[in-house]
C-alpha positions in Angstrom: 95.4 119.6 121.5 95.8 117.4 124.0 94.3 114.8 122.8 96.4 114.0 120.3 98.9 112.0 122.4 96.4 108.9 122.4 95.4 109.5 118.8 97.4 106.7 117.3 95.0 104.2 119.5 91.6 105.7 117.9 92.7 104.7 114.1 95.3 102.0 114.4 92.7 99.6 114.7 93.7 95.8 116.0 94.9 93.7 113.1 92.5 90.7 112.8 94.9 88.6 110.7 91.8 87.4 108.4 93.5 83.9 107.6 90.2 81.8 108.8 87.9 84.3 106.7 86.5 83.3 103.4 88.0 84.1 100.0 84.5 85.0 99.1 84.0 87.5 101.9 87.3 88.9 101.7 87.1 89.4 97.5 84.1 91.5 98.7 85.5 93.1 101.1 88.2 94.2 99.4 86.6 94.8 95.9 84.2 97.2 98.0 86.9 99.0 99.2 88.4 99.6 95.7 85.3 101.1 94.7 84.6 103.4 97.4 88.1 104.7 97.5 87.9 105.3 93.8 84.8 106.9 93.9 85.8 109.1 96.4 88.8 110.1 94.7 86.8 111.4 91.5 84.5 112.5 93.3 86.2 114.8 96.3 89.7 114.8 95.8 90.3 116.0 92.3 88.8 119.6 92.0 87.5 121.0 88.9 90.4 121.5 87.1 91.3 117.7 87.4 94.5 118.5 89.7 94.4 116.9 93.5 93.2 118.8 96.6 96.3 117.3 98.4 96.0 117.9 102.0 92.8 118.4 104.0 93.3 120.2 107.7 90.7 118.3 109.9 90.8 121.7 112.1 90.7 124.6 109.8 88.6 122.2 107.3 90.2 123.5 104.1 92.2 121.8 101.7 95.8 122.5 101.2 98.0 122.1 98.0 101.2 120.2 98.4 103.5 119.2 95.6 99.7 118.8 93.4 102.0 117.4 90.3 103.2 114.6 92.1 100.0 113.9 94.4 97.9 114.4 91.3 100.4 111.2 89.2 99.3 109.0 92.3 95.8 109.9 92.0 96.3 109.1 88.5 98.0 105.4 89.1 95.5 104.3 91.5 92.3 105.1 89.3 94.0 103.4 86.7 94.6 100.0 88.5 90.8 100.2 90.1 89.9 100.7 86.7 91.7 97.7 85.4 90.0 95.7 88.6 86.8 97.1 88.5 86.6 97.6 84.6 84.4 101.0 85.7 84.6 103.7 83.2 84.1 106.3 85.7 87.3 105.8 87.3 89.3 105.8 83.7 86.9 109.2 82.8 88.6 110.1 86.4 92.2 109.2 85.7 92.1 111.0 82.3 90.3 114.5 84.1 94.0 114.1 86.1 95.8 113.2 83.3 94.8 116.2 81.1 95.5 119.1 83.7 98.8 117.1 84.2 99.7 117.5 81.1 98.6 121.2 80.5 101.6 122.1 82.9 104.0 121.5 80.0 106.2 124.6 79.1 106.2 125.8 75.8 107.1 129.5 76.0 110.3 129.8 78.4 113.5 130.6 76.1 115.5 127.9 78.5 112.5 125.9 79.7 110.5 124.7 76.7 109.5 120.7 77.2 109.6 121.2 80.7 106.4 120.9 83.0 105.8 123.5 85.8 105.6 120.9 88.4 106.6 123.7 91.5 107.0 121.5 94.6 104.8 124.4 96.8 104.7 124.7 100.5 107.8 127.0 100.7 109.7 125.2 98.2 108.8 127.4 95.2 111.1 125.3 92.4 110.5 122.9 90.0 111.8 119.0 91.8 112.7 116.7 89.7 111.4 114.2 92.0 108.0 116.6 91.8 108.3 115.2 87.6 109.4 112.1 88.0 107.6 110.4 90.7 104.4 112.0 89.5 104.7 110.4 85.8 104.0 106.4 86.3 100.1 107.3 86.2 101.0 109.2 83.1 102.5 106.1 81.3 100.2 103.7 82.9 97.1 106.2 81.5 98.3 106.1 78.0 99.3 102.3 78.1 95.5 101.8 78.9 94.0 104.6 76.7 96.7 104.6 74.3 96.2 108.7 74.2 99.9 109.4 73.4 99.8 112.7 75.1 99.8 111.2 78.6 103.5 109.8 77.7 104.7 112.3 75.2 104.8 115.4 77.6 106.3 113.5 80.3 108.9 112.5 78.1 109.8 115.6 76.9 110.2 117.3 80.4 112.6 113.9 81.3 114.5 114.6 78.3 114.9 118.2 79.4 116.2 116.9 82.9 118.5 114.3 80.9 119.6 117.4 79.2 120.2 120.0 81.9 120.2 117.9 85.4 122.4 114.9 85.1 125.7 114.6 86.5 126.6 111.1 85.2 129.9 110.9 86.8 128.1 110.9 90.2 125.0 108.9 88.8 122.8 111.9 90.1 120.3 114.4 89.2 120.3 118.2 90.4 116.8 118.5 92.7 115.0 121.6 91.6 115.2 124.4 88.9 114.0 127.7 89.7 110.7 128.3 87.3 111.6 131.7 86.2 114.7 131.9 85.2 114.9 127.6 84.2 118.5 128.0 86.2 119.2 124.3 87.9 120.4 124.9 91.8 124.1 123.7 91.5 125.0 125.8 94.7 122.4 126.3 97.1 119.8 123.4 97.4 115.7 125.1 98.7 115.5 121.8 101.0 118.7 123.0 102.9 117.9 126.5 103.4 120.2 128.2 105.8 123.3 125.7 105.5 126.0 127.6 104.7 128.4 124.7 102.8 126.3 122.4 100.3 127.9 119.5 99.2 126.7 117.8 96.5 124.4 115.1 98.1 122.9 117.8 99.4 122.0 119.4 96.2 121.4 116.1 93.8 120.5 112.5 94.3 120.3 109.4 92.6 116.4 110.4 91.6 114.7 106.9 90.4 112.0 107.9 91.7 108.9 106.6 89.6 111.3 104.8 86.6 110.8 108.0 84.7 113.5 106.6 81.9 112.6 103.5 82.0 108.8 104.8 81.1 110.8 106.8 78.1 112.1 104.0 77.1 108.9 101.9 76.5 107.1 105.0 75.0 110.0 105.8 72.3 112.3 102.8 71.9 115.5 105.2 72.7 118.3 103.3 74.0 119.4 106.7 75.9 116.8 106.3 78.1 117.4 102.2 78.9 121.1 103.3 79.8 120.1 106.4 81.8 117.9 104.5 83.7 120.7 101.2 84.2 122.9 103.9 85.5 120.5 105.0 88.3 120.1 101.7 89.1 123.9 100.8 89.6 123.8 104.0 91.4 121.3 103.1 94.2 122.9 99.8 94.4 126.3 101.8 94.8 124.8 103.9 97.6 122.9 102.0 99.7 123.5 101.5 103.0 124.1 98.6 105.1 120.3 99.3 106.7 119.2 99.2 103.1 118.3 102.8 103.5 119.7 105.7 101.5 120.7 107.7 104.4 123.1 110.3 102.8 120.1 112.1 100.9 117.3 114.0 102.0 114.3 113.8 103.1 116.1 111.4 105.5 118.6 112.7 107.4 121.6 111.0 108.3 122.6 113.1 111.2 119.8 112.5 113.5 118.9 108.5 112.2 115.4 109.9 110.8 113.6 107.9 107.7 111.3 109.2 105.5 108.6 106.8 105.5 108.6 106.2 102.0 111.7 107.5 100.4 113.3 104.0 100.7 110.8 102.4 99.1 110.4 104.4 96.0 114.0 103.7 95.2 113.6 99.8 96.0 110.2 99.9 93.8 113.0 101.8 90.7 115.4 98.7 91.3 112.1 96.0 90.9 111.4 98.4 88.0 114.8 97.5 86.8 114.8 93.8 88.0 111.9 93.9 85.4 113.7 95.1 82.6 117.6 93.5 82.8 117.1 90.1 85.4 119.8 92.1 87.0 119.5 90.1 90.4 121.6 92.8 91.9 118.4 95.3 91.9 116.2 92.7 93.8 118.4 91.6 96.2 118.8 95.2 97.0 115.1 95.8 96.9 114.8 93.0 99.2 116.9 94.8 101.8 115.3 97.6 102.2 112.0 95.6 102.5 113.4 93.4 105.1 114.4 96.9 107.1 110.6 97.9 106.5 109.4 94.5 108.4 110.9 95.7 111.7 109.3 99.5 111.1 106.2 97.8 110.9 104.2 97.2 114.3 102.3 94.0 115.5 99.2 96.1 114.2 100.1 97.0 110.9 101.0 100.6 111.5 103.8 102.6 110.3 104.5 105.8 111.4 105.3 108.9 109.7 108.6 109.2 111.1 111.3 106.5 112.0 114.9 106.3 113.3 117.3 103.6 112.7 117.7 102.9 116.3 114.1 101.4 116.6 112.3 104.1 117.8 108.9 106.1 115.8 106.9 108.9 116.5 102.9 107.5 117.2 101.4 110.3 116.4 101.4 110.1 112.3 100.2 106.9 111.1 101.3 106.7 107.7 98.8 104.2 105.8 100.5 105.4 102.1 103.5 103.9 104.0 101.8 100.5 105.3 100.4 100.2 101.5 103.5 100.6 99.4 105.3 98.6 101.9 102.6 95.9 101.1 102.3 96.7 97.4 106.1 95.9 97.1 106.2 92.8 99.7 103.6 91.0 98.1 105.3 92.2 94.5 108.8 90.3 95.5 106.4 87.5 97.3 105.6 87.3 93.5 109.1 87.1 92.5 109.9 83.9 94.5 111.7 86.3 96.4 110.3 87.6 99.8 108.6 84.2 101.1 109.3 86.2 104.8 106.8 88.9 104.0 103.4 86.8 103.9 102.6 88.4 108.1 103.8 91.8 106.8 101.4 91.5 103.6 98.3 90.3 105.8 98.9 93.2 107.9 98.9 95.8 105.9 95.7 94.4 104.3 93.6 94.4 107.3 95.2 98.0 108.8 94.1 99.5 105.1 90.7 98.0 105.1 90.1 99.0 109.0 91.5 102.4 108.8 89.2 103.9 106.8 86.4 107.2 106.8 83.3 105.7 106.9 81.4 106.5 103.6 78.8 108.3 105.2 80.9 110.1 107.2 79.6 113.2 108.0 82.5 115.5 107.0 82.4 114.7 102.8 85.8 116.3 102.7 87.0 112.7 104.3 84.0 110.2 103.6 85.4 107.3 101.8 89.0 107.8 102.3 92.0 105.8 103.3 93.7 107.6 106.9 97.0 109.3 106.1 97.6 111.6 108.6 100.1 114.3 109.7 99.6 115.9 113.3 101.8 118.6 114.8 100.9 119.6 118.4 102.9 122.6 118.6 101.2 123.8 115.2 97.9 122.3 116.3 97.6 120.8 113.1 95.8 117.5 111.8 96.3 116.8 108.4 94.5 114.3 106.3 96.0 113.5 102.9 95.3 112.0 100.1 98.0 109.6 100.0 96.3 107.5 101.7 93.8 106.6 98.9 96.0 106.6 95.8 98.3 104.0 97.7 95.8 102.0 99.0 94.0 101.6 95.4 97.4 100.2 93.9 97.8 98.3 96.8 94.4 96.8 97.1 94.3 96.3 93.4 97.3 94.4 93.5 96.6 91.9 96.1 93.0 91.6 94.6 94.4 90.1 91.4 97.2 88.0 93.1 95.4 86.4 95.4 91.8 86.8 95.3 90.2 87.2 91.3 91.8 83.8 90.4 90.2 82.3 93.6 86.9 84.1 92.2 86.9 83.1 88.5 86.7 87.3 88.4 88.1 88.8 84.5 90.5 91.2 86.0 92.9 93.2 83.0 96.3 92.7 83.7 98.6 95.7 83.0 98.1 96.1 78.8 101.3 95.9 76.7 102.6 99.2 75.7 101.4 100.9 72.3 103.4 100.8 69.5 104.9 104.0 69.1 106.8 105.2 66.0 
């Protein structure tokens, strides 16, 4: 495909930094945006059974699943915050389609595996991740917190209790990555994401998994101090581990050996520190935060891209841009911004805005497969692959939804629900 090697320059649109444009036009704007991304997602990218499509090859034209637990939790969070701008039932009806297949992967028949959900990662990797679980459940919590449907929380916090149970190695302040779904054996020797390496240590095989607060979630839905610790403990372990980048370098997906970044590995453990910023005041958790989104300022480019894949020396790939990455780098700039603590990251905020609301599908695109959706894309030349996914969208709705209440419902006189207090639960 040889056109791929100018493909960055046909989506990565100029960034029109939109200081001089109205608030009115730019509520619209981005309001418009919300809606047609959320539409789209209930509409095309969760399938009958209510799980995500995932991936969508732009060649082949078929959808592909990849890790559906986790993609179908985003889906989830980002139909829940349009709903809370929008106040649109269709998008909650959406959320809770999602919400109920997510659930019906709970196990209740496995001998060692019972509260556990069959959340197989997929596309080789045929375990159970933890990550899969964890970073999958914040639309869970966020879907009952609004509906108050105490399945949506209940199951997820059964399957993190079985992880508590069978995964932690506290000493280290890590969790075991995958469990193999037949037997429920956890892989203390020989990790699926290092196939072939002959000596596994245990970074390779466990990590300081924060990813999407899981505990802290469990500890809002059933009052259990357990959960509050576990989740302090991760916390103090990412602050522990962090290196002097602000990146987590010693565990995969990045890998240390070569200087390669996941685009947003980083930032899902600096969103867990917020998280826990949030619950302690522990100032420790935002200043690290904060340096991993200062890193995340120099990955960005003048545009508002970031790539798929970045080194620590500087350099990127420009052949993926990753627009879930330009989004949750934006959701969390403008959440510190909020904290009184990122007054650097009002360019980086403004870029990612205009680079989501550019680098879109066109609604009436004339492949439906893409119409209405926010550009994440994966290319491999040597595979002669181009990958759409759906990342693009769910990040982009928490994103958008985020700045739309910050800065632009106030400046309206817009209603706009803020995220509701927690049922009670017994």
């Amino acid at each position: 495909m040889k056109h791929l090697a100018g493909f960055a320059l046909i989506f990565a649109f100029p960034c029109a930094m939109g200081a001089a444009e109205p608030v009115g036009a730019l509520h619209d704007r981005v309001l418009s945006a919300i809606r047609i991304g959320a539409n789209y997602t209930c509409d095309v990218l969760l399938d009958e059974e209510g799980k995500s499509r995932c991936d969508y090859d732009m060649i082949t034209g078929r959808w592909q699943p990849y890790e559906p637990a986790w993609h179908t939790g985003q889906l989830i969070l980002g139909l829940v915050e349009s709903y809370r701008v929008t106040h649109e039932p269709r998008f909650l009806a959406g959320a809770r389609r999602a919400g109920n297949w997510w659930v019906s992967l709970e196990i209740r028949d496995h001998p060692r595996l019972k509260g556990m959900v069959r959340a197989v990662h997929g596309a080789g990797v045929n375990y159970i991740v933890f990550a899969t679980v964890s970073d999958g459940t914040p639309g869970l919590f966020a879907l009952w917190r609004e509906t108050g449907d105490e399945r949506y929380a209940a199951v997820p916090t059964r399957a993190g209790e079985w992880m508590l149970q069978h995964m932690y190695d506290r000493e280290n302040g890590v969790f075991y990555d995958a469990v193999d779904p037949e037997t429920g054996e956890v892989q203390k020797v020989e990790s699926p994401f290092w196939e072939g390496r002959t000596e596994q240590k245990l970074y390779d095989l466990a990590r300081p998994n924060n990813e999407g607060s899981i505990f802290k979630d469990m500890y809002l839905f059933t009052h259990d101090e357990r959960y509050r610790q576990v989740f302090i403990e991760l916390c103090d372990s990412l602050v522990a581990k962090q290196g002097p980048e602000g990146m987590w370098m010693d565990f995969t997906p990045n890998n240390k050996a070569e200087g390669r970044l996941h685009p947003r590995f980083n930032l899902w453990y600096a969103e867990s520190l917020l998280e826990g910023y949030d619950l302690t005041g522990d100032r420790r958790y935002l200043e690290s935060a904060v340096r991993t989104l200062q890193a995340y300022t120099r990955l960005q480019k003048k545009d508002g891209t970031i790539f798929y894949t970045n080194y620590l020396d500087g350099r990127s790939t420009p052949n993926s841009p990753s627009g879930s990455t330009v989004a949750l780098a934006g959701l969390l700039w403008l959440r510190v911004t909020r904290l009184g603590a990122g007054t650097d990251f009002e360019a980086n905020i403004e870029r990612s805005l205009e680079w989501i609301l550019a680098n879109r599908f066109a609604a009436d695109h004339p492949d439906r497969n893409v119409a209405g959706g926010f550009i994440d894309l994966r290319s491999s030349g040597q595979k002669n692959r181009l990958v759409q996914r759906d990342l693009g969208t769910s990040f982009a709705l928490r994103f958008l939804a985020a700045y739309y209440r910050d800065r632009l419902a106030n400046a309206t006189g817009d209603a706009t629900s803020p995220s509701p207090t927690p049922p009670s639960h017994p």
